[in-house]
Structures are given as C-alpha cells and as structure tokens.
C-alpha positions as CSV (number, residue, x, y, z in Angstrom):
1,X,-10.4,-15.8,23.4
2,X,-7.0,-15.0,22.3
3,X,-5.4,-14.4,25.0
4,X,-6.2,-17.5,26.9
5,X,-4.4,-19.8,24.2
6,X,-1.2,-17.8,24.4
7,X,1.4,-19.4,26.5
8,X,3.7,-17.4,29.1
9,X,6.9,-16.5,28.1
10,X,8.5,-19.6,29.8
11,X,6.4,-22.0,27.8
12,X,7.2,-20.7,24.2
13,X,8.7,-23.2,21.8
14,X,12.4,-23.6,22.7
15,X,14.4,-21.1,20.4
16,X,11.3,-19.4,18.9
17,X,11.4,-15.4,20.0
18,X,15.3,-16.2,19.6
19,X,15.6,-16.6,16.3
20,X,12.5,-14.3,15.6
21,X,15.2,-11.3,16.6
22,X,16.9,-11.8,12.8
23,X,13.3,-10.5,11.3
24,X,12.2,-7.4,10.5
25,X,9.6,-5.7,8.7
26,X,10.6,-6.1,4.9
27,X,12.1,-9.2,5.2
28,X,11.3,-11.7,2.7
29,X,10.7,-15.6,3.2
30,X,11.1,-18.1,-0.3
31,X,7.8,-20.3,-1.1
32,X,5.7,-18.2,1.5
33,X,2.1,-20.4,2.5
34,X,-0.7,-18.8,0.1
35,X,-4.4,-19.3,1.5
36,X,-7.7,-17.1,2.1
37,X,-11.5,-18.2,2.7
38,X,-13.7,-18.6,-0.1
39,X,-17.2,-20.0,-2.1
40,X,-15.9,-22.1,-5.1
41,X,-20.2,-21.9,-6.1
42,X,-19.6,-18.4,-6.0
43,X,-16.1,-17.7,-7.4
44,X,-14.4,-14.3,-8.4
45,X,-10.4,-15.2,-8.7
46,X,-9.0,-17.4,-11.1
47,X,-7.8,-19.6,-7.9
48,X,-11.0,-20.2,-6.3
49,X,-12.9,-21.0,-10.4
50,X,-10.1,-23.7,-10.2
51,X,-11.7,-25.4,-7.2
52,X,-15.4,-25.3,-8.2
53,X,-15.6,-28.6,-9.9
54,X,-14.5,-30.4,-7.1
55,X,-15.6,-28.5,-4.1
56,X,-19.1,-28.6,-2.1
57,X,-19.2,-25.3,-0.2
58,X,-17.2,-22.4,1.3
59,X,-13.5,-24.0,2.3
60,X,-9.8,-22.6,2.4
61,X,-8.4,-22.1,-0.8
62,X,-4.9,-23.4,-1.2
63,X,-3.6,-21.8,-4.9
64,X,-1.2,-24.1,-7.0
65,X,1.0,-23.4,-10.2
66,X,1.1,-19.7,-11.3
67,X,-0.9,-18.6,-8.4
68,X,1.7,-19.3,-5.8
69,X,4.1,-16.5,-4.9
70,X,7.7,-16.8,-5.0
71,X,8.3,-15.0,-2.2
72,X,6.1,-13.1,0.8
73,X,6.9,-10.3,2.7
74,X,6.9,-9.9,6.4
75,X,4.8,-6.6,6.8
76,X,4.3,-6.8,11.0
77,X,6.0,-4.2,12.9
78,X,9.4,-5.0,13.3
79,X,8.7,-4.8,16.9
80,X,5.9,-7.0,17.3
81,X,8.2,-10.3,15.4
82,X,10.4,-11.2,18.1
83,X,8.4,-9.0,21.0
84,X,11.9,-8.9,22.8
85,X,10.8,-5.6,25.2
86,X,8.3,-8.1,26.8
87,X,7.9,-10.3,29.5
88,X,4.5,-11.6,28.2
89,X,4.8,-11.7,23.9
90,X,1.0,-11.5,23.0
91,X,1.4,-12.2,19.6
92,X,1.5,-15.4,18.2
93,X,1.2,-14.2,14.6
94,X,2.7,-12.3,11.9
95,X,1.5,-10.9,8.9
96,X,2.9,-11.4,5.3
97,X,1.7,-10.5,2.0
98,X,2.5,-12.1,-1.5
99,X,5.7,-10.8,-3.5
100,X,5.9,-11.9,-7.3
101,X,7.3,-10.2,-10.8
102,X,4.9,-8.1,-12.5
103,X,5.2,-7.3,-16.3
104,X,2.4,-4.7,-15.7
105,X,4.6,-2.0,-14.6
106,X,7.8,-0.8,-15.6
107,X,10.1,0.0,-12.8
108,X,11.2,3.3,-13.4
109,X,7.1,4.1,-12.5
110,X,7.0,2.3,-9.2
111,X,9.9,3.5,-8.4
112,X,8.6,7.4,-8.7
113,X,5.9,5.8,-7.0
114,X,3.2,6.1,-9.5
115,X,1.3,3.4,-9.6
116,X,-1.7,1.4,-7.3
117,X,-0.6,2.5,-4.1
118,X,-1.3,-1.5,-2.9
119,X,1.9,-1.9,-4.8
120,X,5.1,-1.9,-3.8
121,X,8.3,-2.1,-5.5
122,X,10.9,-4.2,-4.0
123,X,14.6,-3.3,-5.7
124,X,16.6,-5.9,-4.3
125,X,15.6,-9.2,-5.2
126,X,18.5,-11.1,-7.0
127,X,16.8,-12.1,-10.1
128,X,15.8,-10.6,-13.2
129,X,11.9,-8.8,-13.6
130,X,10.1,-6.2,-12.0
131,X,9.1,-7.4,-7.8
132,X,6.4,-5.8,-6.2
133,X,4.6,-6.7,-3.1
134,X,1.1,-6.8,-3.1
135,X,-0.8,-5.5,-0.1
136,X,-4.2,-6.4,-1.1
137,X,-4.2,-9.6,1.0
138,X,-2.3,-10.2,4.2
139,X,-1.5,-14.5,5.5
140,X,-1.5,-15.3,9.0
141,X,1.2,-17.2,10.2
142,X,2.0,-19.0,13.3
143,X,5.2,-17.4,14.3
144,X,7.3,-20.9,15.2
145,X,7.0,-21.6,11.1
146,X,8.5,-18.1,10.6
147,X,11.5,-19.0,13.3
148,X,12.8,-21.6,11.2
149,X,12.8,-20.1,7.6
150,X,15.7,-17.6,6.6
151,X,14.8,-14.0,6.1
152,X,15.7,-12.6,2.9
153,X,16.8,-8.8,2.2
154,X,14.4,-7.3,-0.2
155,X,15.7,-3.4,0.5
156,X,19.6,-3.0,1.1
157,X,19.2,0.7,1.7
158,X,17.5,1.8,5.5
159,X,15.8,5.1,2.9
160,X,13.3,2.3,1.2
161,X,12.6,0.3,4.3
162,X,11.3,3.7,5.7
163,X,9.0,3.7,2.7
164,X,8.0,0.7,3.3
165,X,6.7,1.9,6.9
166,X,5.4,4.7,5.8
167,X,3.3,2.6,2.6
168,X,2.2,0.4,5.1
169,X,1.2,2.6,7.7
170,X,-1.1,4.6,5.0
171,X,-2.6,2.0,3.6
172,X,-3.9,1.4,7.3
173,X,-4.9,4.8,8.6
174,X,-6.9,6.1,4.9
175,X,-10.0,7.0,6.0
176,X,-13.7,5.9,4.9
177,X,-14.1,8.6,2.0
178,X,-17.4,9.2,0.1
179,X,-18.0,7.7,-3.6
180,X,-18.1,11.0,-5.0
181,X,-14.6,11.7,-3.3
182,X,-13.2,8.5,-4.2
183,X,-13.9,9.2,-7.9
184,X,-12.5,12.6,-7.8
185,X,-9.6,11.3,-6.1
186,X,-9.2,8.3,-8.7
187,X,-10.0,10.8,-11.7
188,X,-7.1,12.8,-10.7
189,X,-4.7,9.8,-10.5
190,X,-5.9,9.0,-14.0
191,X,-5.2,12.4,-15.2
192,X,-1.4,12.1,-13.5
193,X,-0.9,8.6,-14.7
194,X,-1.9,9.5,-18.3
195,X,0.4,12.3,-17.8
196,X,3.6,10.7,-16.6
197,X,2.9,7.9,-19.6
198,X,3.1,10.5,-22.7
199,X,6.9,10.5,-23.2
200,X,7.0,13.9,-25.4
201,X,4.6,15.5,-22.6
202,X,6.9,18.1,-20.7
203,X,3.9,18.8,-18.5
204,X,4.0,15.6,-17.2
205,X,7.9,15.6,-16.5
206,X,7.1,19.1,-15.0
207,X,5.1,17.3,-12.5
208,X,6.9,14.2,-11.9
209,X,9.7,16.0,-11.0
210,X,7.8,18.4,-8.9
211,X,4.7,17.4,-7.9
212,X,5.4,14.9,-3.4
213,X,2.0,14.5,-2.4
214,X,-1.8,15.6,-2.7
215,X,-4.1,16.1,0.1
216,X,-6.7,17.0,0.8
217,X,-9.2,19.7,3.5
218,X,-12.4,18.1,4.4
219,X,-15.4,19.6,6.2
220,X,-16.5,17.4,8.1
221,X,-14.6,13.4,7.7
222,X,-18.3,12.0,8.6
223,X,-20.5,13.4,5.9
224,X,-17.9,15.6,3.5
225,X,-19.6,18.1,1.8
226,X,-16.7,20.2,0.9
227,X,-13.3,19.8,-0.3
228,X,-10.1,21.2,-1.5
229,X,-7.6,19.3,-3.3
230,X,-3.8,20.8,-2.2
231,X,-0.8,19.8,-4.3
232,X,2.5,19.9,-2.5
233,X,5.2,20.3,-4.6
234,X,8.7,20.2,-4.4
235,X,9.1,23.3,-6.8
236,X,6.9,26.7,-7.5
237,X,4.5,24.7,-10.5
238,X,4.6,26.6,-13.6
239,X,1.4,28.2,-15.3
240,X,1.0,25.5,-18.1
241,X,1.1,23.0,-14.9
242,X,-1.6,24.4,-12.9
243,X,-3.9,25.4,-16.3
244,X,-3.6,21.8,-16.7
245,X,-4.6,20.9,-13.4
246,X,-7.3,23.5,-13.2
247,X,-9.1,21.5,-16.3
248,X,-9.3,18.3,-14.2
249,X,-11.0,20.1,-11.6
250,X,-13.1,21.6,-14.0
251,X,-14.3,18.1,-14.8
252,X,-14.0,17.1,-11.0
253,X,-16.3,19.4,-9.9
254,X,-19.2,19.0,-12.6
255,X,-19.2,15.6,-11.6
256,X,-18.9,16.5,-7.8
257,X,-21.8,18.6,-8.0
258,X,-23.8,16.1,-9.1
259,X,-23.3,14.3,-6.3
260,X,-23.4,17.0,-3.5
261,X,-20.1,17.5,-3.4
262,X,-18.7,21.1,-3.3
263,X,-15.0,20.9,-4.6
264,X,-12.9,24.4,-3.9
265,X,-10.8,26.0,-6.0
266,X,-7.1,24.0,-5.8
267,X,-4.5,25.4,-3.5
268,X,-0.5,24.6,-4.7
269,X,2.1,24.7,-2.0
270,X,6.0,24.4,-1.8
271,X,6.7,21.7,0.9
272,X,8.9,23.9,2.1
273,X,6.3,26.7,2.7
274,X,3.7,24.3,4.3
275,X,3.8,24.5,8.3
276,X,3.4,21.1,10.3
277,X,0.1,22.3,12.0
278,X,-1.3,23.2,8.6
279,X,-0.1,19.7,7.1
280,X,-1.6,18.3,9.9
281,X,-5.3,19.3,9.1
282,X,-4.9,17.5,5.9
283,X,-5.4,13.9,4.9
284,X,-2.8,13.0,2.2
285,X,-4.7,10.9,-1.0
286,X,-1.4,10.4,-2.9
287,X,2.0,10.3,-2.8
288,X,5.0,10.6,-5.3
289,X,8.0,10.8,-3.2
C-alpha cells in the first residue's frame, strides 16, 4: 500500500532530501503541527472535552491555546531524515514528538534522570523554564513540510544526543512485562523517587550518586514466574543502602507472591565487575546515568 505511493528518487519534490541533510535526530522545529485520532462522545484529555460540544463522532483533534507545543522534536533516526545512502528513499515520513516547559520537575531531577522515563530533558533551549520532550505521543509528518522549516539545536553537546538515542531506543525495545512485574518495578521507582526527594536523606544521595541502572533476570519473558531485581552501581553500596533496599523487596515480594510471582533475593553489582555476556541476559527497567 505504501510503497506504491512513494515516488522514485527522480520524482521527489525539487530540493526536498537536499535540505533534509541539515536534520538530525534531536533537532527541534518552532510551532510543530499537534493532531491525534479521537471520540469527543467519549473524551479523556482536556483537548478532545474541548471538542465535544461541537463535534458528531470520532474526527482528528487539532489542540488550540495551552495545548499546542512550542516546539517538537524530530525523534526519526538521523539516518532515515534525508535517506542520502539510497537510491530509492522509502520514507516519506518522520516522526516528532511535543516539546513544552514543565513546572512539574525541577531540572536538577531530569537531569540525573529521575523521573518518567517518557520524559526527556532538553538543556539547550534559549529561554527560561524547565524543556522536556514528551514521548508519549509521536506526529507524522510529510517530510517536504519538514524541508522547509529550520531545525533548531536542543543539545549542543554530542554526550546528550547519545542519550537521546539510547532513551529513544529503550522506550521502543521494553518488553511486554506482567502486572505483577510492572508494579514491582513501579514500587521500586517510587521507593527511589521518594528517596532522592528527602533532602536531609543521605541514603538517598548514597544512591543517586551510586546507583546507573536496574535490571532485571527473568525466567522465562512469555510467562515470568521468577525474577531478580540487579542494581548496578557505580560504587560498592554501603550496608545502610542495601538494608534499605532489602525492605522494598520485602514489600515487593509479599505482594509478588500474591500474584504468582517469585521475586529472588537482590543481587548488587559494580558496573565495572559486570561482564557484557552477563549484562546481556538482563533486561534493564531503569536507568540513572
């Protein structure tokens, strides 16, 4: 269906894939387009309640006032924009995602990376407030509108665009976990979050200093019956830490066990100590680094 409606290379808009080579992944556009498919009769955001007066059925949404989006972020594979290495481009379309000042999160947080991992802070946006880009929602776009807006630098340092990737690229390959998982998993980040907010708790500092990622060692990915949490840390955890630790998982596990869920005792390893074919038998649920 697709592929019938894209035109040879020869027969692309003058200048298009031309000016496409000044994007990359992470660029930002000004007064991106802002539209998704919904019911007004049966509304849940703010945007589509806003239409259910007027409207008759299911119909593209088209947000005004505060629920626009200064900005959007191209979040395509740099690669697949301008499709220069081929002689038939394929893709008509990028991707982009809505960029806006939140007064939900401080910076110094997202910055650590501790907060909802659909989040994602954006440092260099030249005015004042807290940017994040919110992967919850990804725009089409017709690629010969992208080739005549300017891009925008949201990250000045190569380090961050590679966080950008690698956010992205999570976000995408997580795979289908179990409820009882996915509420272990969220009562955890809780437990961190609540942590990292106390500002006399030198646990939580202990931890926010230390503490890169947490995985996890499932049975079997289909059904998982068993699990064990592994925190990888940048530093040998101290004692207090892992007491601390070892009462969420006491918590964890009563509620696991309700639910057929066998949670094993936690393992705590040094990144440094951790081989790549062991790392690669694990499925990472969070990241602080």
């Amino acid at each position: 269906m697709i592929d019938s409606g894209v035109p040879p290379l020869a027969k692309w808009p003058a200048g298009v894939l031309d000016n496409l080579k000044r994007w990359e992944q992470g660029n930002l556009v000004r007064y991106p387009p802002f539209f998704y498919f919904a019911d007004p009769n049966v509304p849940i955001w703010s945007a589509t309640m806003d239409y259910s007066a007027d409207s008759e059925g299911p119909e593209i949404i088209l947000p005004e006032g505060d629920n626009l989006p200064l900005y959007g972020i191209i979040t395509t594979q740099t690669c697949d924009i301008a499709e220069e290495d081929s002689d038939r481009p394929i893709r008509p379309w990028i991707q982009m995602s809505p960029v806006y000042s939140t007064k939900s999160w401080k910076k110094s947080k997202l910055e650590d990376g501790n907060g909802p991992r659909y989040l994602f802070l954006i440092p260099d946006i030249d005015e004042p407030g807290v940017w994040v880009a919110d992967f919850r929602i990804e725009i089409p776009i017709e690629k010969g509108w992208l080739a005549n807006q300017e891009p925008i630098q949201g990250f000045r340092d190569d380090e961050e665009k590679h966080k950008l990737g690698e956010r992205l690229a999570w976000l995408r390959s997580r795979p289908a976990w179990s409820p009882p998982l996915v509420e272990a998993i969220r009562s955890l980040n809780r437990k961190l979050q609540s942590l990292y907010q106390q500002d006399e708790s030198y646990l939580g500092d202990e931890l926010e200093r230390s503490l890169e990622e947490v995985a996890v060692l499932v049975d079997d990915y289909s059904e998982q019956h068993e699990v064990q949490f592994v925190f990888i840390t940048s530093d040998n955890l101290s004692d207090d830490c892992k007491e601390l630790l070892g009462q969420w998982w006491d918590s964890a596990r009563e509620e696991a066990n309700r639910s057929n869920l066998t949670l094993h005792a936690s393992d705590f390893v040094k990144s440094e100590n951790l081989s790549l074919a062991d790392y690669r038998k694990m499925t990472r649920v969070l990241s602080f680094r």
